[in-house]
C-alpha positions in Angstrom: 16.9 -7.1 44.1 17.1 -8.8 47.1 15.0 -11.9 48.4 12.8 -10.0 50.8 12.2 -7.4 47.9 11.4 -10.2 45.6 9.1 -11.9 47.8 7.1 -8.6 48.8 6.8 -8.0 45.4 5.0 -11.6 44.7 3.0 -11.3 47.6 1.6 -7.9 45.9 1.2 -9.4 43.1 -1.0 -12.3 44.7 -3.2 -10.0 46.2 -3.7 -7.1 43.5 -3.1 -9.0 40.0 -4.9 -12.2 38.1 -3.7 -14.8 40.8 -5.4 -12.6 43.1 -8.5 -15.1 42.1 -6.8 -18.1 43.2 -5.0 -16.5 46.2 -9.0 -15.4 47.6 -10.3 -18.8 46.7 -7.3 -20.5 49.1 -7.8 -17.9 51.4 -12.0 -18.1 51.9 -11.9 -22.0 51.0 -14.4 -20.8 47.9 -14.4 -23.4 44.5 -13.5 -22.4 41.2 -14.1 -23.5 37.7 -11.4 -24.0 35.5 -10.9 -24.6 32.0 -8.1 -27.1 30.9 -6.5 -27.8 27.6 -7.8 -31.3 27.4 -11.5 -29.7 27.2 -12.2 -31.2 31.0 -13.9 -28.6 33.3 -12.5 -29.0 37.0 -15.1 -27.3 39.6 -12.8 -27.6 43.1 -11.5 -25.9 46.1 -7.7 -24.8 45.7 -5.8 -25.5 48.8 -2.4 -23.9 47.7 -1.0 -22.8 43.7 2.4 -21.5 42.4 2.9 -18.1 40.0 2.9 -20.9 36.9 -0.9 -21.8 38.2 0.4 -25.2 39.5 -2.7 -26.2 42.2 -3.2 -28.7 44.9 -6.9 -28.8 44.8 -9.7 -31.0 46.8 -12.8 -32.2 46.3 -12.5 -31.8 42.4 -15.5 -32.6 40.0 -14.0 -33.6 36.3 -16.6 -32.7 33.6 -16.1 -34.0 30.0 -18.0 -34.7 26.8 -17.6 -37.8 25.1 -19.1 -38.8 22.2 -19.8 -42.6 21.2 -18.6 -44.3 18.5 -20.9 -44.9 16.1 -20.8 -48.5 14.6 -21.2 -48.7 10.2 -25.1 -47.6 9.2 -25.6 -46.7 12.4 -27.1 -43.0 12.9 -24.6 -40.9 14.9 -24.4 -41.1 18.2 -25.4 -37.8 20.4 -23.0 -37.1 22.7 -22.8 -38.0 26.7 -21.8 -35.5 29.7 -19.1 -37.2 31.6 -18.1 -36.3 35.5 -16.0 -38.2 38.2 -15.0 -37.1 42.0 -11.2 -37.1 42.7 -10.7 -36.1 46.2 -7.0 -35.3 45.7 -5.3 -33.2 43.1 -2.3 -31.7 41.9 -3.4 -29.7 38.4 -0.3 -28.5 36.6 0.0 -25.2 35.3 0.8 -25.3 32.0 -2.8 -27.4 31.1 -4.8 -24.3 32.8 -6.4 -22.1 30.8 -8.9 -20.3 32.5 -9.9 -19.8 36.0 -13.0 -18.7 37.4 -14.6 -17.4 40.9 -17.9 -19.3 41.6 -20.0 -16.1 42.4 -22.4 -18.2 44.8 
């Protein structure tokens, strides 16, 4: 297999298989959701991605769960939705595990 063949077949594989979601989202500029490993929720638009799910993403809201140590006697502590803004992002692949299309 040549490199032409080879990259046909990827770009068919971008526009018909899973990455398909990412590949629309750069092309329309829509934000997805996606689920990483470290249980962090990143809502973002995806500028460009790889075939391991390595992203450049923008305008990125992080959303996390902590929950607060609780001191000795104290009643435990309930936990605490966390978020930050990080305008920049390069997300690699291997921490992704889901991905979703934001409908709306």
């Amino acid at each position: 297999m040549d490199q032409v063949e080879l990259r046909k077949l990827e770009e068919q594989e971008f526009t018909t298989g899973p990455l398909s979601v990412l590949q629309m989202a750069v092309r329309n500029g829509n934000q997805v959701l996606i689920n990483c490993r470290n249980n962090r929720k990143l809502l973002a638009r995806v500028k460009a991605f790889d075939r391991h799910c390595n992203m450049v993403l923008e305008n990125v809201k992080e959303m996390w769960v902590e929950t607060p140590k609780s001191g000795k006697g104290v009643k435990k502590a309930k936990p605490v939705n966390k978020d930050r803004f990080i305008s920049k992002m390069f997300l690699r692949g291997d921490s992704v595990i889901l991905v979703l299309r934001n409908s709306g």
